[in-house]
N, C-alpha and C positions, 0 to 999 in steps of 0.2 A: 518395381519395374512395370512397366505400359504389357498387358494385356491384350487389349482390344483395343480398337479407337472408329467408333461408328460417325462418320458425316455427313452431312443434308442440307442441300440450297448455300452451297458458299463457293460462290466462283460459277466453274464450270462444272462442280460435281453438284449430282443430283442426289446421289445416293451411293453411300461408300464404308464398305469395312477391311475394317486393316485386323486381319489376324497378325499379332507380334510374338516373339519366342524371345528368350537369353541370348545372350549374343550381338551379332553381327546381322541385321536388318537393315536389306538394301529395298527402294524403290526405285524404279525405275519405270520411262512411258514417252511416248512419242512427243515433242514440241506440241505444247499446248494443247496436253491429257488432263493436266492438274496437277502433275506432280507438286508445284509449289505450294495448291491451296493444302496439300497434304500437312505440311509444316506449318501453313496460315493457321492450321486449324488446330494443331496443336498450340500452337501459341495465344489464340483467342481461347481456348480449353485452360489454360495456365494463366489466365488473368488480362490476356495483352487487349490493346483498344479493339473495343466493338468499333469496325468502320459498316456502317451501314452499307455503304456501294458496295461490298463483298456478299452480299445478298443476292443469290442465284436470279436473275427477269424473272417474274412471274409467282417465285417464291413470299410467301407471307415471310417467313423469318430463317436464318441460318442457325443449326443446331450441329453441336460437336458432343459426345459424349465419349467418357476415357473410364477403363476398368482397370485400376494397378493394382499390385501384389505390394502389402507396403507390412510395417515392423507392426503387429499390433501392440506394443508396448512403446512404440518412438513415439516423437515429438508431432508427428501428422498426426498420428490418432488421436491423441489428447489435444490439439486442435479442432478434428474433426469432431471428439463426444463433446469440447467444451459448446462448439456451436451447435450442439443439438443434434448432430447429423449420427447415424450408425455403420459398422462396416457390416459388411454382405459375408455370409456363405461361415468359414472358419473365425472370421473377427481379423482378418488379413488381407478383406480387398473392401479396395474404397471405387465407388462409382462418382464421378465429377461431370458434371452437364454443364455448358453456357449455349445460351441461345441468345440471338438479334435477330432482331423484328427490321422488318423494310423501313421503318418511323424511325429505327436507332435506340428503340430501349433494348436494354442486356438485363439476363436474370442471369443469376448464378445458384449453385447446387452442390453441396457435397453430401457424401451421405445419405440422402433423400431430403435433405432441410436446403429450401433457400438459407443463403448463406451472404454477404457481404463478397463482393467482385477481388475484392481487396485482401480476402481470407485466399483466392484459387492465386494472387500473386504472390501471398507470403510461403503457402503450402509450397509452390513453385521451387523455391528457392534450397530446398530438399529432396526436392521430386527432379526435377529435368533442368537441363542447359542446352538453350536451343541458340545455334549458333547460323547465322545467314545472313545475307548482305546487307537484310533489312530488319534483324532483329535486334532487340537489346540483348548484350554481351550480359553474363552474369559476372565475367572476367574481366569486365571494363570498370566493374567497381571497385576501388580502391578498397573496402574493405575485405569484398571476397579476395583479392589480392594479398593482403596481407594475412588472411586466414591460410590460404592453401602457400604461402610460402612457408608458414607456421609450420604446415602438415609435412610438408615435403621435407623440412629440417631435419624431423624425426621427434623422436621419445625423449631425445636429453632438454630441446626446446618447451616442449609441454612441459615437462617437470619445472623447469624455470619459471614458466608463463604463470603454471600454479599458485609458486609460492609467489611471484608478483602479485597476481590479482589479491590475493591472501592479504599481503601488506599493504593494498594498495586503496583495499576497503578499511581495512584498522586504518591509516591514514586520513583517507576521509573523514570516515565516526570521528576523529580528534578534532582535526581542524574543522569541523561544521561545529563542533560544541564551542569550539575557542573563539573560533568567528562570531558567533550567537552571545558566547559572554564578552566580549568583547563591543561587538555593535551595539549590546545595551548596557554598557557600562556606567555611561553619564545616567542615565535613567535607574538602573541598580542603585548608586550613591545617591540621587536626591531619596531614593524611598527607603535607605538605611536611616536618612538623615530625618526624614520622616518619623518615620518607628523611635528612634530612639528619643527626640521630641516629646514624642509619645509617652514612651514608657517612663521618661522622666516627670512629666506629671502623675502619672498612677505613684510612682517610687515615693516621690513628696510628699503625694497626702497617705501612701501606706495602709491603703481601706483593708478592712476585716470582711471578710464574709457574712452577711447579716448586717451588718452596721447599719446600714441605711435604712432596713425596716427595723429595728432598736432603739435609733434616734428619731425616727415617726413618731414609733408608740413615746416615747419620753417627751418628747416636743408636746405633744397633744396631753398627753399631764399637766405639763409645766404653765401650759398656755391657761389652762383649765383648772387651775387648783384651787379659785375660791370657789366654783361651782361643786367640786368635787368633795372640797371640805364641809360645805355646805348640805351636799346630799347626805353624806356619811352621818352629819351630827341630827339632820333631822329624821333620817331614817333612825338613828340611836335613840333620840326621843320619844318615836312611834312605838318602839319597842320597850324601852327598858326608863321614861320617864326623865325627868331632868332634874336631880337631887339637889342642882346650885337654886333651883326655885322657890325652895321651900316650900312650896305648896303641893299637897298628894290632892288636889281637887280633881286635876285632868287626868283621865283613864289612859292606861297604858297597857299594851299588848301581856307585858309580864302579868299585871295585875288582874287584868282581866281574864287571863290564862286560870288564875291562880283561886278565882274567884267561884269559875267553872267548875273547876276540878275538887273545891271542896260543899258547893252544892252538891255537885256527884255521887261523891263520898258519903255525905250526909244518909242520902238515901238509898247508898246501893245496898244496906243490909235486907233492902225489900225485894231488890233485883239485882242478881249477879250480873246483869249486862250493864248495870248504869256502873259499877264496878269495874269493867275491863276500859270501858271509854272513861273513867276517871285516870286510869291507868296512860291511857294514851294521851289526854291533855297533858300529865305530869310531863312525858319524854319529849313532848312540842314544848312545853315550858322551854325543859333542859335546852333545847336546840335554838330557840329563839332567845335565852340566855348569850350562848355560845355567840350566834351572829352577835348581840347587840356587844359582847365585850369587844370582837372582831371591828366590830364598824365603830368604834371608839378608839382601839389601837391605832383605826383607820387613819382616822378626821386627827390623832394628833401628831402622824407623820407626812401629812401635805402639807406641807411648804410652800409659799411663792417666793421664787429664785432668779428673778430678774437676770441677776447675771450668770446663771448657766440655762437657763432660755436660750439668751444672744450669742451664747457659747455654741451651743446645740444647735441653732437656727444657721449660724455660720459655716457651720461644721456640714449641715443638710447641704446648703447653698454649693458648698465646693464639689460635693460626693453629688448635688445633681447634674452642677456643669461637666463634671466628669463621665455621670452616666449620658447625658444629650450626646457628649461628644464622641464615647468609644462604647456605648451599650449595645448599639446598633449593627457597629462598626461589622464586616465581617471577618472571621475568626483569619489573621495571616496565617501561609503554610509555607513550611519549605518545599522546593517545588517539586519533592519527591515521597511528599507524605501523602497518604491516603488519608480523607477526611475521616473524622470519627462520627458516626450517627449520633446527633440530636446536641452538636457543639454550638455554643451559640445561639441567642434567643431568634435571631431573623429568619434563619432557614437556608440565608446564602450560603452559596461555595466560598470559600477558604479564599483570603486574597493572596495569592502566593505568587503570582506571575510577577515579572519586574514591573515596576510603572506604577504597582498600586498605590493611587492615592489615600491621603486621612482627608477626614471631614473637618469642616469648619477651620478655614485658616491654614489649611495643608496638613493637618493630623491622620491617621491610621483611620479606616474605618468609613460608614457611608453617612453622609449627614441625615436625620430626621428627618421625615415626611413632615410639613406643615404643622403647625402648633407647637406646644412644649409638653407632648406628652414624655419627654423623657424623663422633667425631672423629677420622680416619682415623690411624693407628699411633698412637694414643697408647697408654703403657704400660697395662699392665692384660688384654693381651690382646685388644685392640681393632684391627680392619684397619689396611695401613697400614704395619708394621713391616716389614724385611728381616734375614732370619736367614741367617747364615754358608752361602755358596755350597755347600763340600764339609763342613759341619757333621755328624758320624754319628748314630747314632741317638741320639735324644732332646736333641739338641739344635737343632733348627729353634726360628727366635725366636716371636714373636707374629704376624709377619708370612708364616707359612706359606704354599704356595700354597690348604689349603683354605681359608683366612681372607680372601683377594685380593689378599693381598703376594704380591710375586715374591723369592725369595732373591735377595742378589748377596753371591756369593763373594769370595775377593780381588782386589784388583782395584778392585773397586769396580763390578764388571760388574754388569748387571739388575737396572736401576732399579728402583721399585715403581711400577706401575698399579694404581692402583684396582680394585676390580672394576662389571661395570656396573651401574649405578643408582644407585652410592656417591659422594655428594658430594665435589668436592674443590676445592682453593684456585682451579680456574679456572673453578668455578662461581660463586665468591663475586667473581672480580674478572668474570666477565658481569653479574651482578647490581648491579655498583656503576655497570658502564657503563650499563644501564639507569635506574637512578636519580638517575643524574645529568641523562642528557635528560630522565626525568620531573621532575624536580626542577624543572630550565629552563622547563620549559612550566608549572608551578603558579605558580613566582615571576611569571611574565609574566601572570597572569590580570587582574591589577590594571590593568596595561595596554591587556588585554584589555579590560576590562570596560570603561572610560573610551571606548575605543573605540567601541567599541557601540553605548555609550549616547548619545555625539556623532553615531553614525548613525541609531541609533534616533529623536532627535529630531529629525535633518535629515527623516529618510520619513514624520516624524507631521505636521512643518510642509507637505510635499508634499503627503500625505494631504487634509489639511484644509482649501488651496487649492483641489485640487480636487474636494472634497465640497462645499466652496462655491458650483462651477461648477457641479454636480450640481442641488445643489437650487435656482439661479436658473436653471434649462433648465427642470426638472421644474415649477415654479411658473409659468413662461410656458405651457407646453404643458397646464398644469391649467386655465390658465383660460380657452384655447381650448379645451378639452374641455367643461368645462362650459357654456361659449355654445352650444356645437353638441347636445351632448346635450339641455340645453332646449329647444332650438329645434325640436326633434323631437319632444320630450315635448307637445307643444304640439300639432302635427301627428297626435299619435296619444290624441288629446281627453285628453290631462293636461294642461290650461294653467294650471294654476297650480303644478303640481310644479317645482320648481329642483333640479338635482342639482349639488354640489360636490365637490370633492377635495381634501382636507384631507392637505397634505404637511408630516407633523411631525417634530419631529428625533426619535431614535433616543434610545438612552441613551451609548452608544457607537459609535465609525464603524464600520459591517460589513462584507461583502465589497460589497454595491451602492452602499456610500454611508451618508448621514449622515440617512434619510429615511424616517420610514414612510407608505406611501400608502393611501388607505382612503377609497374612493367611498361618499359619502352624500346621502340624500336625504330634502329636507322636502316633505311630500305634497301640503301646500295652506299656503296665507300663515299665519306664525303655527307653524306649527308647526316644533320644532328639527329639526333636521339630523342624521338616524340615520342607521346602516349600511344600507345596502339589504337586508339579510334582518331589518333590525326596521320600517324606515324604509317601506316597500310592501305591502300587502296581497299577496293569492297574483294574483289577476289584474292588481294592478297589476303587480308585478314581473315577467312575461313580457312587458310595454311596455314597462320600463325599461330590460330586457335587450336589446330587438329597438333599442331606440333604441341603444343604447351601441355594438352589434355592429354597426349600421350605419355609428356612428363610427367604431368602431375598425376597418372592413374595411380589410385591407392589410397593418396591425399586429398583428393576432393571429395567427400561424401556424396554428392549427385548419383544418382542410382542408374540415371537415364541422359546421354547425350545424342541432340538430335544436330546434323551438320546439312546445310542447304547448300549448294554452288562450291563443295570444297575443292572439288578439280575444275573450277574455272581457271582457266587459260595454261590448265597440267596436258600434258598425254607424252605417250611412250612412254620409257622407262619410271620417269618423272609421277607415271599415273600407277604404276608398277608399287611404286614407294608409297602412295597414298593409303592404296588399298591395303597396302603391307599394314600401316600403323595403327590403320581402322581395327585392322582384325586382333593387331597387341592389343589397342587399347579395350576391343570387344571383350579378352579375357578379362578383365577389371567390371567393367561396367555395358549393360545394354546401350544398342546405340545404332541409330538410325539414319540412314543416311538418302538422302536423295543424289542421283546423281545419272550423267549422261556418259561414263567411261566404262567399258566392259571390262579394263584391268581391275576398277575398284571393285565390280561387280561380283568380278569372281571371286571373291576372298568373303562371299558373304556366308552366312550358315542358314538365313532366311531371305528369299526372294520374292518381291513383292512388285506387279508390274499393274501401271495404269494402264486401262485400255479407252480408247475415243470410240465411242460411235459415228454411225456416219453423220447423223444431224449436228455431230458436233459436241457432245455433251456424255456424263461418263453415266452410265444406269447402277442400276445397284446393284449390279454381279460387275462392275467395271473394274476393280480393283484383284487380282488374282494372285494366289500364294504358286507358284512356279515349282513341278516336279523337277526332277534331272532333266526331262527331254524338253519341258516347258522350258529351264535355263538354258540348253543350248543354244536353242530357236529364239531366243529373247539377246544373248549377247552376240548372233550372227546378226540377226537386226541390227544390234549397237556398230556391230563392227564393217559390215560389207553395205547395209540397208538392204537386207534383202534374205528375206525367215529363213528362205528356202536353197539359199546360196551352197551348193557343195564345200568350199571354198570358206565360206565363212564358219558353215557347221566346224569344220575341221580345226578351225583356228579358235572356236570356242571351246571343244574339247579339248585341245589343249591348254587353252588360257584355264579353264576348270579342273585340269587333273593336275597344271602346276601351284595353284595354289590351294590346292587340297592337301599338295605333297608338303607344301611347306608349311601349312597352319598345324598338319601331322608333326612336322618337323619340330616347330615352336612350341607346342605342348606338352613332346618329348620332354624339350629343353626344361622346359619350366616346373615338370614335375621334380627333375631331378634335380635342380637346382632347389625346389622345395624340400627332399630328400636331404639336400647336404646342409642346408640350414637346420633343418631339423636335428639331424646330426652332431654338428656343431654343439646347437642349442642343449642336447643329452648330454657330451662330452666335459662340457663347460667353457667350452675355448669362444671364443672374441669371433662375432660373425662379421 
């Protein structure tokens, strides 16, 4: 609730504080004191248009500042910390400033933080309902409408509304996935149609793991075999001599080993040391023996094989086009896998989204960067290849080490690696394992989708049940609203006005249901049934409003109702009923009221009176909280014009001790009425 409300330079006031209490807060003050910038100012304090011309002559800018007592756990405060702002004192009052400048700039303020203008009209919307001939209605919105007819239903409609909204999100969630598989359906199918494409060439050629560096090193033999047999028999001759020559003329590594080793012998009986190196020539023999039988086993199992070369070479050529076209490729995911670290030689994310295209000709995967580094050794000088281990110079193969082959010598030693970043056959069988899950998960959409759509329709049939319940609650509770609201309107000299609530269907079910609500009122017999901002004049509509707020006390969260001109064109009895309903609805919620009737006046709990100086203008003690004698003197004013009137005093004491007697009275009522529900409520019986 409003606390305080300090004002400066706006209108006629100069300088102005409004002490406020619980309750019933009346203002009151002579034809153009200010009573109305009172309510301007709350309404510019709550977000409403900075109008510049409301800028006091003389004043630099108009400034309103408001102190309320608010939930420090509700939805204001978490408002207020999200935008930076603090509450004051316990963590339970929020201080709110708007100022305008003569120029027409506005700041705004909660909390001590500038804030967005936009944040004092949402807080608003929790905080206060200021109701006047010139303000915006909060009750003129069809959704606050259909929220407080909501409220007023009671407990069995919330529980309903409940489990609506409940199915109404599960509903959604379905049909937004069914919609999404659905709109990319044609795109789904070319890129199953893709994959499978795909995975039908890997299936065909059925590559191994390694294969492709396997059939390098074999290529690179095969291409190579009279160099290699060649190496082998002349290396065997440097070693171990050529026995088909018949001639021991030429020196050979054996013989001369052997030649060494029994000079040694000769004379090591002079020297133990020529002794122990005769000893090691002997074990170099043995070992250069060993090679030379080795490189003879060698040179007589190379071959040249013409035709498993062309075999091999063939067999490279597929497993390269294979690696160009899916080495690259990135890894497919179904669209609900998390990637695995270090899948795939690229580094990309997993192609799992619909739409992924293949490379080259429409296949899986991303094409190549420029060149053909993909096909790893293929002839031509291309990575990949492995060239003769001890090969000398200028003959290393294509598979050099700058190129990212590793040599392997005889033997068959040192396989080829790739080098990094370069595609290779166990990128293409990652690639196929990817698309084959992805594959599974496209093929199943169809099932998917059937799915769905059998839940989809189970949550629309739920749905619709209960939007059914929705609007048979909401049409009971309308036309107890509008008995009530009549019955008021009646009481507050509209008795011929009828107000209804026209609960129509929707076009489609929404998040509240199946219903739009939309309070109308026909002013006198005969006349149709308008929205209440067409259907009321300006002073009828501050009665309509005072009646509706009286019904809906309870049900509207607003903490704070302010009502401007509500007894325009009331008095007598008529003004009698106003002030009555102000002071019901006071027990509900604070509420403030301007006004020129001494009957509203006296039913107030706080009195609050403008005063005019003579220059015209209100100073900053012009605003006055009114003791008992200050009220009489203030409503013999309202009533005779004239403070001092015997006559008038007496008639304001009266008007003050009767509705003192009767707010006693209502109070009564109402405690005991709270009693007997309580009661009830202990007993277990049906309130």
């Amino acid at each position: 609730m409003l606390e305080e409300v300090r004002i400066s330079g706006l209108g006629v006031i100069d300088q102005a504080v409004l002490q406020l209490s619980p309750g019933f807060n009346v203002v009151t003050g002579e034809t153009g004191a200010g009573k109305t910038m009172v309510v301007s100012g709350l309404g510019l304090l709550f977000g409403g248009r900075a109008d510049p011309t409301r800028v006091r002559p003389g004043a630099e800018r108009a400034a309103v500042d408001g102190r309320l007592r608010i939930d420090p756990g509700g939805e204001v405060a978490r408002q207020v910390n999200n935008s930076g702002g603090d509450l004051d004192d316990d963590g339970a009052t929020l201080v709110l400033s708007r100022t305008v400048s003569a120029e027409g700039r506005s700041r705004a303020y909660a909390g001590g933080r500038a804030v967005p203008v936009s944040l004092l009209t949402y807080l608003s919307d929790d905080l206060i309902a200021v109701h006047g001939q010139a303000d915006q209605q909060q009750l003129l919105k069809p959704g606050r409408q259909r929220q407080a007819l909501d409220r007023f239903a009671g407990p069995e409609l919330s529980r309903v509304l409940g489990e609506y909204q409940r199915a109404y999100q599960r509903h959604q969630r379905v049909r937004a996935e069914l919609d999404a598989l659905a709109a990319a359906a044609r795109e789904r199918a070319r890129e199953a149609e893709d994959l499978r494409h795909g995975l039908a060439e890997v299936e065909r050629l059925e590559p191994a793991e390694g294969e492709d560096l396997d059939l390098a090193a074999e290529a690179e033999r095969l291409s190579n075999a009279d160099a290699l047999r060649s190496a082998a028999t002349t290396a065997h001759r440097a070693l171990a001599g050529d026995p088909s020559a018949g001639s021991f003329e030429q020196a050979d590594a054996l013989g001369l080993l052997g030649s060494a080793r029994q000079a040694l012998e000769a004379a090591a009986q002079h020297d133990q040391a020529l002794g122990s190196l005769a000893a090691r020539l002997a074990e170099s023999a043995y070992l250069v023996a060993d090679i030379a039988a080795e490189l003879a086993s060698y040179a007589d199992s190379v071959e040249a094989d013409p035709v498993r070369l062309a075999a091999v070479q063939e067999r490279r050529a597929e497993l390269s086009r294979l690696i160009r076209r899916y080495g690259s490729a990135p890894v497919p995911r179904a669209e609900h896998a998390s990637p695995e670290p270090g899948e795939g030689v690229s580094g990309e994310p997993g192609a799992g989204a619909a739409g992924a295209r293949l490379p080259e000709g429409g296949h899986a995967g991303a094409g190549m960067p420029g060149g053909r580094h993909g096909e790893a050794g293929a002839p031509g000088g291309e990575p990949g290849g492995t060239g003769p281990g001890d090969a000398g110079p200028g003959d290393a193969g294509p598979g050099d080490a700058a190129r990212g082959g590793g040599g392997s010598g005889p033997g068959g030693a040192g396989a080829v690696v790739p080098a990094r970043g370069i595609p290779d056959l166990a990128a293409v069988l990652s690639w196929a394992k990817g698309a084959a899950e992805r594959l599974a998960e496209l093929e199943g959409d169809d099932d998917r989708i059937a799915g769905l759509r059998d839940r989809e329709s189970e949550l629309a049939g739920e749905l619709a049940a209960l939007a059914g319940q929705l609007t048979a609650l909401r049409k009971e509770a309308a036309a107890r609203f509008e008995a009530a609201v009549t019955q008021e309107l009646t009481a507050l000299a509209m008795p011929h006005a009828r107000l209804t609530v026209a609960v129509s269907p929707l076009p489609e079910l929404g998040p509240h249901g199946a219903d739009e609500v939309e309070i109308r009122l026909s002013a006198h017999p005969g006349a149709p049934a308008l929205p209440l901002h067409r259907g009321a004049s300006g002073g009828e509509l501050s009665r309509v409003m005072l009646a509706i707020e009286v019904v809906f006390a309870g049900a509207d969260p607003v903490p704070t109702f302010v009502f401007d001109e509500v007894d325009a064109g009331v008095g007598g009895k008529a003004a009698v009923e106003v002030g009555r309903r102000l002071a019901r609805l006071a027990r509900q919620a604070q509420v403030i009221v301007v006004t020129h009737l001494p009957q509203v006046a006296a039913f107030a709990d706080t009195h609050l009176v403008v005063e005019k100086s003579g220059d015209g203008s209100v100073t900053s003690s012009g605003v006055v909280r009114l003791d008992e004698a200050g009220r009489v003197r203030e409503l013999s004013r309202m009533l005779a014009g004239l403070e001092d009137s015997e006559f008038g005093r007496a008639h304001a004491s009266e008007l003050l001790a009767a509705a003192a007697a009767e707010r006693a009275s209502a109070a009564a009522a109402a405690r005991a009425a709270a009693g007997d529900e309580a009661a009830a409520s202990a007993a277990g019986r049906p309130r």
